[in-house]
Backbone bond lengths (Angstrom), bond angles and torsions (degrees), N, CA, C in turn:
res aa  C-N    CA-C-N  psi(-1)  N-CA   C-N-CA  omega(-1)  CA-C   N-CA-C  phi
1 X - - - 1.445 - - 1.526 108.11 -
2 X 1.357 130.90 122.87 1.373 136.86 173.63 1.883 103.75 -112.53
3 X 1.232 74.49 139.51 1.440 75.49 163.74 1.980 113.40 -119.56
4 X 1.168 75.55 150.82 1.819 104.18 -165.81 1.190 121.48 -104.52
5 X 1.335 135.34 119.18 1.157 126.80 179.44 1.616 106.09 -109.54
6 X 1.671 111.20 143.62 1.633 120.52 -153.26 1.766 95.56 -126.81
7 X 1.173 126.87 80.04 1.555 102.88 170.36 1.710 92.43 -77.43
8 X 2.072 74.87 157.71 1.834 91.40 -175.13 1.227 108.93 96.40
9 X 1.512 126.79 8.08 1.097 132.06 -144.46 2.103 90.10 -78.55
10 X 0.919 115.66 -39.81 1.460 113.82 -137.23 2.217 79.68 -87.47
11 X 1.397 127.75 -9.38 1.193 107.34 168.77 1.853 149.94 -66.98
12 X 0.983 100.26 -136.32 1.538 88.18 178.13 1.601 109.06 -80.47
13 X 1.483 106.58 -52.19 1.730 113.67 -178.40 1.535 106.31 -68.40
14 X 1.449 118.71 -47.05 1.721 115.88 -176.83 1.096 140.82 -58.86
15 X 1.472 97.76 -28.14 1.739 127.90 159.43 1.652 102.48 -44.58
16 X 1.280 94.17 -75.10 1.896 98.36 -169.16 1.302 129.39 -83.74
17 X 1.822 108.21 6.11 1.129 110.83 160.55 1.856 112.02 -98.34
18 X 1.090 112.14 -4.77 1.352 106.14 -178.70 1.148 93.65 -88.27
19 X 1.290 144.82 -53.27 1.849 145.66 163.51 1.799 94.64 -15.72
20 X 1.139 106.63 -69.33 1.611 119.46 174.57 1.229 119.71 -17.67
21 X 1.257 89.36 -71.95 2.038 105.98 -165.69 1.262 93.94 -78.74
22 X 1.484 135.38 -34.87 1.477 103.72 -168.92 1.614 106.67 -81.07
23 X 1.279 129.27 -20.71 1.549 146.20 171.42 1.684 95.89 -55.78
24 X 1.367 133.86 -21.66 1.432 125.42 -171.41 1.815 85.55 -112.99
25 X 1.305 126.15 14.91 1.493 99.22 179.92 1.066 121.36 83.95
26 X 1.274 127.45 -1.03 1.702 123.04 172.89 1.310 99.81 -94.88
27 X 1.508 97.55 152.08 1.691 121.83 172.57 1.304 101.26 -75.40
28 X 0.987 147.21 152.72 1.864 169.75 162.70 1.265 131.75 -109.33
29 X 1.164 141.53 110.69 1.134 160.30 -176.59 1.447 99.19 -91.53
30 X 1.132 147.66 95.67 1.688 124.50 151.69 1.103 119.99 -126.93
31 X 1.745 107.83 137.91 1.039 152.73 147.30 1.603 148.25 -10.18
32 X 0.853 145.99 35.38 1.672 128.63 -178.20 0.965 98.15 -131.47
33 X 1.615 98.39 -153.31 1.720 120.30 166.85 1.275 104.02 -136.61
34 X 1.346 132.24 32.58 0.991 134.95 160.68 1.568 140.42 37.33
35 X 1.302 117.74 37.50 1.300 128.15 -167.57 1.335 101.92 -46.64
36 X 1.143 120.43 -49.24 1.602 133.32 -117.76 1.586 85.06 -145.54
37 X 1.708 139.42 63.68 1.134 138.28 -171.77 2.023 107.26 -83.45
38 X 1.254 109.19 120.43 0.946 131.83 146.88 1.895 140.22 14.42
39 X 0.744 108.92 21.63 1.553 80.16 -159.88 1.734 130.37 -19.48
40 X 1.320 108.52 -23.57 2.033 113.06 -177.04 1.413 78.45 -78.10
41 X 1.652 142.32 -66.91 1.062 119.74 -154.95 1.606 111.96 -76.09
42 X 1.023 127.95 5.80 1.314 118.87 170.89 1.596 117.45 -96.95
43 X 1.382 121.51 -11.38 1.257 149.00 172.48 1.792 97.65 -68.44
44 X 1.273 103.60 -44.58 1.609 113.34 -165.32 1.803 115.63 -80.22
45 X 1.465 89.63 -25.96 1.626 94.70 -178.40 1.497 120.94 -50.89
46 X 1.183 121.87 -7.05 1.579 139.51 -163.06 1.618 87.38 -108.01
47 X 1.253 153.00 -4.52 1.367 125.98 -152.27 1.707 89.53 -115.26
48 X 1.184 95.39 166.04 1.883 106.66 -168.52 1.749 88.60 -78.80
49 X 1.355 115.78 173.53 1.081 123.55 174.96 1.689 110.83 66.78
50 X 0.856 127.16 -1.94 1.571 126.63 178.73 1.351 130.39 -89.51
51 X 0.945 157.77 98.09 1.441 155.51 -166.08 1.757 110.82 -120.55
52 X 1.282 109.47 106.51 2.068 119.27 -159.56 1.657 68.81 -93.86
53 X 1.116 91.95 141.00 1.728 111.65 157.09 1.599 110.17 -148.35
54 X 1.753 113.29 128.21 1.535 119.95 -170.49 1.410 106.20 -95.69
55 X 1.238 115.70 138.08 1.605 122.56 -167.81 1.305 123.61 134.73
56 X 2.064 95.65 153.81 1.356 96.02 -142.02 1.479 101.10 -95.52
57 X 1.509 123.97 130.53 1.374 124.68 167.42 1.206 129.97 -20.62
58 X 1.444 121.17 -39.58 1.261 140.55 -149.98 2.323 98.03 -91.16
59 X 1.136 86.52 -10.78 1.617 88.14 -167.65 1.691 97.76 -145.12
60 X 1.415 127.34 20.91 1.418 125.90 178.68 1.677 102.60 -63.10
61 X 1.637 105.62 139.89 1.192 96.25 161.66 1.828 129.86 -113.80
62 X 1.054 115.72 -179.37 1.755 125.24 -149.61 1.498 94.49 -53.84
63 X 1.344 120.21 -44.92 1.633 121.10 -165.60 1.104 110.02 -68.99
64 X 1.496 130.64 -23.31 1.738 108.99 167.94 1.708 116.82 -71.42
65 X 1.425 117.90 18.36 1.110 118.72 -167.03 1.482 97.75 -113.88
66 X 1.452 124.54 9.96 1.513 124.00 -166.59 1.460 104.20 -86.18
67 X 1.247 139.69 109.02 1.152 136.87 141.87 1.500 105.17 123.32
68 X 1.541 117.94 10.13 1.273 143.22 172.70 1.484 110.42 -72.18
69 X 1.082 133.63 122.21 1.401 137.70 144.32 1.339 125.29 -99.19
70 X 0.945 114.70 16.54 1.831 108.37 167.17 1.432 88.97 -152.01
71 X 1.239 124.56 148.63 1.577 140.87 163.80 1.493 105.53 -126.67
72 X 1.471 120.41 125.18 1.410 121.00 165.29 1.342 125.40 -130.13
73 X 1.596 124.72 135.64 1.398 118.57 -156.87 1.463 99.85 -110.08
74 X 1.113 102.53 106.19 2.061 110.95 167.42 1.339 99.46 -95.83
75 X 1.114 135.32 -13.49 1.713 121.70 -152.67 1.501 105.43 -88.16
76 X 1.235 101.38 147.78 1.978 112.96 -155.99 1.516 110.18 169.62
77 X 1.083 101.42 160.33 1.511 106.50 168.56 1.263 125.79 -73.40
78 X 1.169 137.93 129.76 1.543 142.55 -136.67 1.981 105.21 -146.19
79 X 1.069 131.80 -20.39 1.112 105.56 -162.00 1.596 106.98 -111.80
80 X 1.540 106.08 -170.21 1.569 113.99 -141.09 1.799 88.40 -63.01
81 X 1.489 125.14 -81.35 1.118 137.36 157.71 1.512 110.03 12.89
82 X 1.149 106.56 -68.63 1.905 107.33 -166.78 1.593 117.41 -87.50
């Protein structure tokens, strides 16, 4: 079991890949700042292995990276407009 940390987590792809990884048994770390929260990821906040953390990519610091073996970057600009 690894656990993974996903910024971007709370978007369209991070949402349903964190459903993913915790469905394969990995622990989860995710990531954003959540403007725009989820309903799948708010469904998920209840599941073992999950850890929501709010904050912005652009200024994350080193200690959410402790005990992480996978880091994955979804975070980006996402909406219809841009």
């Amino acid at each position: 079991m690894s656990t993974i940390f996903v910024a971007g987590a709370g978007g369209y792809i991070g949402s349903v890949l964190i459903e993913a990884l915790l469905d394969a048994g990995h622990r989860v770390r995710a990531f954003d700042r959540f403007f725009f929260r989820t309903a799948l990821l708010a469904d998920l906040e209840t599941r073992p292995g999950l850890e929501v953390l709010r904050g912005d990519s652009r200024s994350v610091q080193a200690s959410v990276f402790e005990g992480v073996d996978v880091a994955m970057d979804l975070a980006g600009i996402s909406n219809d407009p841009s």
